[in-house]
C-alpha positions as CSV (number, residue, x, y, z in Angstrom):
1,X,345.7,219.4,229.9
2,X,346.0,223.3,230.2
3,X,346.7,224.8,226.8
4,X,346.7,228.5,225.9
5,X,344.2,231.1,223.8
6,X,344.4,229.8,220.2
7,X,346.8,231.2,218.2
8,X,345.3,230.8,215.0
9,X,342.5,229.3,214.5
10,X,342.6,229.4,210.8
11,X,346.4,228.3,210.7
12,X,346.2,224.0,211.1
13,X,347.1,222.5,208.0
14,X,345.1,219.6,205.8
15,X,347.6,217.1,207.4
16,X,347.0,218.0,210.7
17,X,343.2,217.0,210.4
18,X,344.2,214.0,208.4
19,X,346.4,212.7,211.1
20,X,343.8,213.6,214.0
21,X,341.3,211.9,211.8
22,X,342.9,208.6,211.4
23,X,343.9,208.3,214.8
24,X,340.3,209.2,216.2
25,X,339.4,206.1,213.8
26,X,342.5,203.8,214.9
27,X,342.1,204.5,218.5
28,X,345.5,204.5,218.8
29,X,348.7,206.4,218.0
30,X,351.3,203.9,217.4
31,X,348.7,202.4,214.7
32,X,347.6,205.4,213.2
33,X,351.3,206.3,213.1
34,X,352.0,203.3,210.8
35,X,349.1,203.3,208.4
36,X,349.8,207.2,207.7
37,X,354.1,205.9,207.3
38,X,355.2,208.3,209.7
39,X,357.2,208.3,213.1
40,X,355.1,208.2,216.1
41,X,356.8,210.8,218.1
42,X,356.0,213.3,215.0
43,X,352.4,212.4,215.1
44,X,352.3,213.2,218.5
45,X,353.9,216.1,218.0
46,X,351.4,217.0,215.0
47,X,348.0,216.4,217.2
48,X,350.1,218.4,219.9
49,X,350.5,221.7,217.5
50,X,347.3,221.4,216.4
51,X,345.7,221.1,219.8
52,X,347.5,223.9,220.9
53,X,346.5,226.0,217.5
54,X,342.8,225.1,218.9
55,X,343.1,225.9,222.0
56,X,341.1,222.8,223.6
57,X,342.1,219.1,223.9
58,X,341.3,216.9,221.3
59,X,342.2,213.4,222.7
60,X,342.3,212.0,225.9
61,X,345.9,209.4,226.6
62,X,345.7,206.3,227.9
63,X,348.1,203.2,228.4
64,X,346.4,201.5,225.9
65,X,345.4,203.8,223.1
66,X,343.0,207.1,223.2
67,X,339.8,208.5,223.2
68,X,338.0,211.3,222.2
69,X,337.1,214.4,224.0
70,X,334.0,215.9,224.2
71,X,335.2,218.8,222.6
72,X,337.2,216.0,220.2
73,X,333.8,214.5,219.4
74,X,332.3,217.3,218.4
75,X,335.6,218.8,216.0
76,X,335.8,215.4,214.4
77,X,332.7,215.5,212.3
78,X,334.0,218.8,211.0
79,X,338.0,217.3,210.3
80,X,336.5,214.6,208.5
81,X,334.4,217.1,206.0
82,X,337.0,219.2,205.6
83,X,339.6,216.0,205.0
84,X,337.2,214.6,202.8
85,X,337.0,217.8,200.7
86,X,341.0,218.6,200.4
87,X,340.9,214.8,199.3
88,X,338.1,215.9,196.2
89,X,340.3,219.3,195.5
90,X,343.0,217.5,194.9
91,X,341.5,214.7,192.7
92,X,339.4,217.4,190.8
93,X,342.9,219.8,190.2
94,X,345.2,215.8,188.8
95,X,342.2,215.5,186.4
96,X,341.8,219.1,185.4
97,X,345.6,218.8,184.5
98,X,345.2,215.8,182.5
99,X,342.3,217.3,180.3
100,X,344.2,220.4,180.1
101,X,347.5,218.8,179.1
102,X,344.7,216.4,176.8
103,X,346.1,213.4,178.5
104,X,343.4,210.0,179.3
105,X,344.7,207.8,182.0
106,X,343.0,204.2,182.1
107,X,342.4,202.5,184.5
108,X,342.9,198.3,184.2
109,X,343.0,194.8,185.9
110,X,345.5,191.8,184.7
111,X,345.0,192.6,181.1
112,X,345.2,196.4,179.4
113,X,342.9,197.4,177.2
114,X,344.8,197.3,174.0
115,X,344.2,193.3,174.4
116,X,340.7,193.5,175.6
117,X,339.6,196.9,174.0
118,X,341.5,197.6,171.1
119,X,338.8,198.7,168.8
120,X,337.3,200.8,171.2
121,X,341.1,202.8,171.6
122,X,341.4,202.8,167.9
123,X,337.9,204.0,167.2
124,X,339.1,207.1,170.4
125,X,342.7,207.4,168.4
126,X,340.9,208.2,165.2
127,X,339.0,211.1,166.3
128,X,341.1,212.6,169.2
129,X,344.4,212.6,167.3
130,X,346.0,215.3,170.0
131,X,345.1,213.4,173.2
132,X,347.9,211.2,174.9
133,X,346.7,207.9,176.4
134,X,348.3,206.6,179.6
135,X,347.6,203.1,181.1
136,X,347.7,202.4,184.4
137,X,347.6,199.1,186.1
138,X,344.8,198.9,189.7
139,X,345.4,196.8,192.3
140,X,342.0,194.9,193.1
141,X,338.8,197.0,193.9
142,X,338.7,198.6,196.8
143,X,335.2,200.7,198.6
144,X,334.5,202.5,197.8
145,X,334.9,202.7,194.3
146,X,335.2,206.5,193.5
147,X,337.9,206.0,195.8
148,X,339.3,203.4,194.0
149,X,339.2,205.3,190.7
150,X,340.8,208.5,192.0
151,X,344.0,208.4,190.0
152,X,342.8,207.3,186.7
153,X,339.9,209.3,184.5
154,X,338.2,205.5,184.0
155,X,338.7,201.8,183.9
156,X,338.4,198.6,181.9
157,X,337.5,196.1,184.5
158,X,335.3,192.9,185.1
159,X,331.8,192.9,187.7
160,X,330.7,193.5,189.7
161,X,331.8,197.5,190.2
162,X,329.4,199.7,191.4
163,X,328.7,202.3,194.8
164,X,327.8,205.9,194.7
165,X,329.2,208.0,192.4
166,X,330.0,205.6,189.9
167,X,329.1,205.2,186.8
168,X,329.3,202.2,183.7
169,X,329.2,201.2,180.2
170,X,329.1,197.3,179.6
171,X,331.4,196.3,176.7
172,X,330.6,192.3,176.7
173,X,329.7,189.4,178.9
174,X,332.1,186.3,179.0
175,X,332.2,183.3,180.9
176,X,334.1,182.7,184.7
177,X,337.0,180.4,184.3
178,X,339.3,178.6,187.0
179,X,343.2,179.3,187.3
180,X,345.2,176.8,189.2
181,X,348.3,175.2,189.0
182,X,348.8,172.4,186.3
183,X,349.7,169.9,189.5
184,X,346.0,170.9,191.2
185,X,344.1,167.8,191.3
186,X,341.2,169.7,189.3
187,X,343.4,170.7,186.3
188,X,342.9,166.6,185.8
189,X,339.8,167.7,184.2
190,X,339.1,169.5,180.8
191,X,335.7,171.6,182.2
192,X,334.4,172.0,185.6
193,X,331.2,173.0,186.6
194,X,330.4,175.1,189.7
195,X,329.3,172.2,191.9
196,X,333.1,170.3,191.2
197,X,334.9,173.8,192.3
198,X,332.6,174.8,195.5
199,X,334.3,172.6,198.4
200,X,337.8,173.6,196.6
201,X,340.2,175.5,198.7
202,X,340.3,179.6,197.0
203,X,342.8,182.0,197.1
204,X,341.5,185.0,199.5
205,X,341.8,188.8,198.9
206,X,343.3,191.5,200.5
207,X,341.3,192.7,203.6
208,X,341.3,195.8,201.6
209,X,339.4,194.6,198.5
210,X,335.9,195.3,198.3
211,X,334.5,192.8,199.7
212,X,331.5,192.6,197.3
213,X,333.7,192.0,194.3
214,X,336.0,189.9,196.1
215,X,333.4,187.3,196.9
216,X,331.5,187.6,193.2
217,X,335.2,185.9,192.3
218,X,335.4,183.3,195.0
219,X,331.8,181.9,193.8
220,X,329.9,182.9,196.9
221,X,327.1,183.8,195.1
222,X,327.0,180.9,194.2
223,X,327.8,178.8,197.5
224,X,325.9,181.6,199.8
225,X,328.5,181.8,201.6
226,X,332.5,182.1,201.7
227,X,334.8,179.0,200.9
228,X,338.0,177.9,202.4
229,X,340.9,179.5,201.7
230,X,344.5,179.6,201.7
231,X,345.5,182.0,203.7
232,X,346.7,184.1,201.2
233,X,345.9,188.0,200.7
234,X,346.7,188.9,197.5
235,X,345.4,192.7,196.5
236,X,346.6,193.0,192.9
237,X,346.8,190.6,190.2
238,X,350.5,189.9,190.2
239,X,350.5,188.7,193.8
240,X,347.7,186.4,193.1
241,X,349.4,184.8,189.9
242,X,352.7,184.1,192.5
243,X,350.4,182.4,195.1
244,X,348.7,180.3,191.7
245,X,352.0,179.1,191.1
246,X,352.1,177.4,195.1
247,X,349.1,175.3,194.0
248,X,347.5,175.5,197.4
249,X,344.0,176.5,195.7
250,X,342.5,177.7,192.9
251,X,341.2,181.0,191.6
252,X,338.5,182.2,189.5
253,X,339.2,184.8,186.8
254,X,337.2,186.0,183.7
255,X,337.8,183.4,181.1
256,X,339.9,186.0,178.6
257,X,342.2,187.0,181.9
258,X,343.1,183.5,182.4
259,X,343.7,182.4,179.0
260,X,346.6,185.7,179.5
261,X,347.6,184.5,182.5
262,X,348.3,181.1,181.5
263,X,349.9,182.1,178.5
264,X,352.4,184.1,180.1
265,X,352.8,181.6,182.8
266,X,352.9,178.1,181.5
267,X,352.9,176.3,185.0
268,X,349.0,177.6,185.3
269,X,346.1,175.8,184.1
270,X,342.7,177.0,182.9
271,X,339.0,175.4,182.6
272,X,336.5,176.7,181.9
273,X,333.4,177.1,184.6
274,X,330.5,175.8,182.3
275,X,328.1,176.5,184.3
276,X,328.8,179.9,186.5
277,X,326.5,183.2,185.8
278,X,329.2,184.9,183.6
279,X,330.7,188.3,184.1
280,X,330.2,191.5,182.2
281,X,333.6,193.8,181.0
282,X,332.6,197.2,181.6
283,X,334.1,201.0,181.5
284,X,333.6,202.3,185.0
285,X,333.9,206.3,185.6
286,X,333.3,208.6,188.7
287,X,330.2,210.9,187.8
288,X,330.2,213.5,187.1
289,X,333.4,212.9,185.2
290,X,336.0,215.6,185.7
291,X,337.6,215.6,182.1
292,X,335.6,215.6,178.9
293,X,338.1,213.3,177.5
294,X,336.6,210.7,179.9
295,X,332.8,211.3,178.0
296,X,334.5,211.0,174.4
297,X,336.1,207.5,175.3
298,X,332.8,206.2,176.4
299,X,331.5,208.0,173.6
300,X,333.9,205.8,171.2
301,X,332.8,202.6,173.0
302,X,329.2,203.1,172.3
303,X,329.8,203.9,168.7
304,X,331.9,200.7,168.7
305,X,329.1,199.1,170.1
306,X,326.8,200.4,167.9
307,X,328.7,199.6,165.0
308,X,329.0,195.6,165.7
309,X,325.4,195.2,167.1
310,X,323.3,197.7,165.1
311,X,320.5,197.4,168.5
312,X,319.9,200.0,171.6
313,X,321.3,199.3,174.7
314,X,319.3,197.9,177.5
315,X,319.6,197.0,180.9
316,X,319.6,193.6,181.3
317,X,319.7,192.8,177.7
318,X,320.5,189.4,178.0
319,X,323.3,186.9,179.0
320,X,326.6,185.1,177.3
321,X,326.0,182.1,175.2
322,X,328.8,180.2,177.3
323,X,330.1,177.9,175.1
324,X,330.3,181.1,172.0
325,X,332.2,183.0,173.9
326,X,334.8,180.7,175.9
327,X,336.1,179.1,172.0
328,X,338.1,180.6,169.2
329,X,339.9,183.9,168.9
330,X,336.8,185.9,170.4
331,X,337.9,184.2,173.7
332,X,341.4,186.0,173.5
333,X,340.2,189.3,172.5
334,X,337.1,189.8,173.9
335,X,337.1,193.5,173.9
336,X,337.3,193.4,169.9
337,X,333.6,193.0,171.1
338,X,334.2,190.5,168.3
339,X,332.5,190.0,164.6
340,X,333.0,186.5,165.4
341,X,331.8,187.1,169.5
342,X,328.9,189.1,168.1
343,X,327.7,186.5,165.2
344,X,327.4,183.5,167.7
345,X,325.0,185.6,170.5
346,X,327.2,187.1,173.1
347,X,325.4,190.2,174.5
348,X,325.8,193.0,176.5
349,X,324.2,193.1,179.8
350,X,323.8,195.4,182.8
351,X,323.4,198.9,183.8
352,X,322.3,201.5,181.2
353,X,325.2,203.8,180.1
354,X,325.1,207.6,180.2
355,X,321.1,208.5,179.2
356,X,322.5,211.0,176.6
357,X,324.9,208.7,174.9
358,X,321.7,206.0,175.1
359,X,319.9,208.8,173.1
360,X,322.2,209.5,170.5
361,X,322.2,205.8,169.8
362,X,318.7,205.4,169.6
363,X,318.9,208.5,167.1
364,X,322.0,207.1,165.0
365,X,319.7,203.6,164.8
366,X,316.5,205.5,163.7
367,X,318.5,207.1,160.9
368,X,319.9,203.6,159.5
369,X,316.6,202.3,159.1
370,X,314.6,205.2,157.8
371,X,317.5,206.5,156.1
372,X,317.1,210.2,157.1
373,X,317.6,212.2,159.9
374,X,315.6,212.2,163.2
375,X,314.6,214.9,165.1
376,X,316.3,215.2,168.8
């Protein structure tokens, strides 16, 4: 391929390194083509330009895909960075225009957090009376999580989340429950326990979905292994509640998400896993956060915390008294971090939150009990 001088070397665009990224990773036009939703013939024409712009070939054709040159090899490296950076610009600029126009966008799974969190919002209302709060519904996580995360300021969502630059706050732990179809042969039953459910036939996930998290809900870490499934690939939690309704398997959810679910949707059972390791709620946040509204929610949460338990935090404080939490109207509104969830033992667990939000509660507890202040 004989192309001319460059004619400016500094004039390619951010999508023309996107595209010649993702079809250095595909391998292949016509498939890099459809996962970027654009005609092949303008793709073509897009690596062409920018070819041309660099005055070397990038790719090498073949009849069954392409390959990269030498010269392709050694650009590629430098696309990706500079993809990869564009990608954080533009992340960074959405989130500095939320905190600028003081507007919080949450992140959530299945249920929003005005049913799982309310006091926590409430407690945020009260002393950020300006700030407009926008909900946003995720599909399933995907990795990695910052990723995942990039079009909300932070999320309400169930374990496990976690990756680099990611951070957490558990809320409360609650027990693992299984959704089915009223017609499943299990629903015959008023509580399973893990060893009933691990030979069931599950509902799969997206190949998208982390597959961490995915498997954490399918009860491999329990099995050691995956399980059958359906054949099914949900990625959000509506398409999995319109597979539910098939009754070709089951699902595992947290206990307060299924008791939603089944609520809205009669045809769907739930019972309770008795004996499953049960999952924490947390808020989940890309550090270092890019709005400062992001720091005072969590900042709320921890008071809310604080409030209810009157104890520091602590990694791996402890784990759910199952039977407490999976009863009475704790159950349904978890994220009330009940009175009633907190008198019968349910616990936080999990990573440490923010080190300077687990000092300010250790200074906000040393001045209840001695009744003065503390120094910093």
């Amino acid at each position: 391929m004989t192309l001319a001088r460059p004619t400016s070397v500094f004039g390619f665009s951010h999508s023309q390194l996107m595209y010649f990224v993702r079809v250095a990773e595909e391998g292949q036009i016509t498939r890099a083509a459809s996962a970027l939703y654009i005609a092949q013939p303008a793709l073509s024409q897009a690596i062409g330009r920018l070819e041309r712009q660099l005055g070397f070939a990038l790719l090498e054709r073949h009849p069954r895909g392409v390959s990269l040159t030498p010269a392709g090899a050694a650009f590629l490296p430098k696309a990706k960075a500079v993809v990869a950076a564009g990608e954080e610009a533009a992340l960074a600029a959405r989130a500095l225009a939320r905190g600028h126009l003081e507007t919080l966008e949450i992140g959530f799974l299945s249920s929003p957090p005005q049913l799982t969190a309310p006091n926590v919002l409430e407690r945020f209302a009260a002393a950020n009376h300006n700030v407009r709060v926008s909900f946003r519904e995720l599909p399933f996580p995907t990795a990695p999580a910052a990723e995942w995360l990039a079009d909300v300021d932070l999320a309400v969502c169930h374990s496990p989340i976690s990756g680099p630059g990611i951070q957490s706050l558990p809320l409360w732990s609650e027990p693992r429950a299984v959704l089915m179809r009223d017609t499943h042969p299990l629903a015959a039953r008023e509580e399973l326990s893990v060893d009933d459910v691990l030979d069931a036939r599950f509902y799969g996930f997206h190949p998208s979905v982390d597959p961490g998290w995915a498997s954490y809900w399918t009860l491999d870490d329990h099995r050691g292994g995956p399980p059958q499934r359906t054949g099914d690939t949900p990625s959000n939690a509506l398409e999995l509640v319109a597979a539910l309704t098939t009754g070709r398997g089951i699902s595992l959810c947290p206990h307060s998400v299924a008791r939603t679910i089944a609520g809205i949707v009669p045809e769907l059972a739930v019972r309770p896993l008795a004996d499953a390791v049960p999952t924490s709620c947390a808020l989940v946040w890309r550090t270092p956060p890019k709005s400062v509204l992001t720091l005072a929610l969590v900042e709320a949460a921890g008071e809310e915390l604080d409030s209810l338990a009157g104890a520091e935090w602590g990694a791996g404080e402890g784990t759910a008294d199952v039977a407490a939490a999976a009863e009475g109207p704790a159950t349904r509104c978890p994220g009330r971090i009940a009175t009633s969830n907190r008198k019968k033992g349910v616990k936080r667990v999990g990573a440490d939150p923010e080190p300077g939000l687990r000092a300010r509660s250790r200074r906000r507890g040393r001045r209840r009990a001695g009744g003065g202040a503390s120094a910093p």
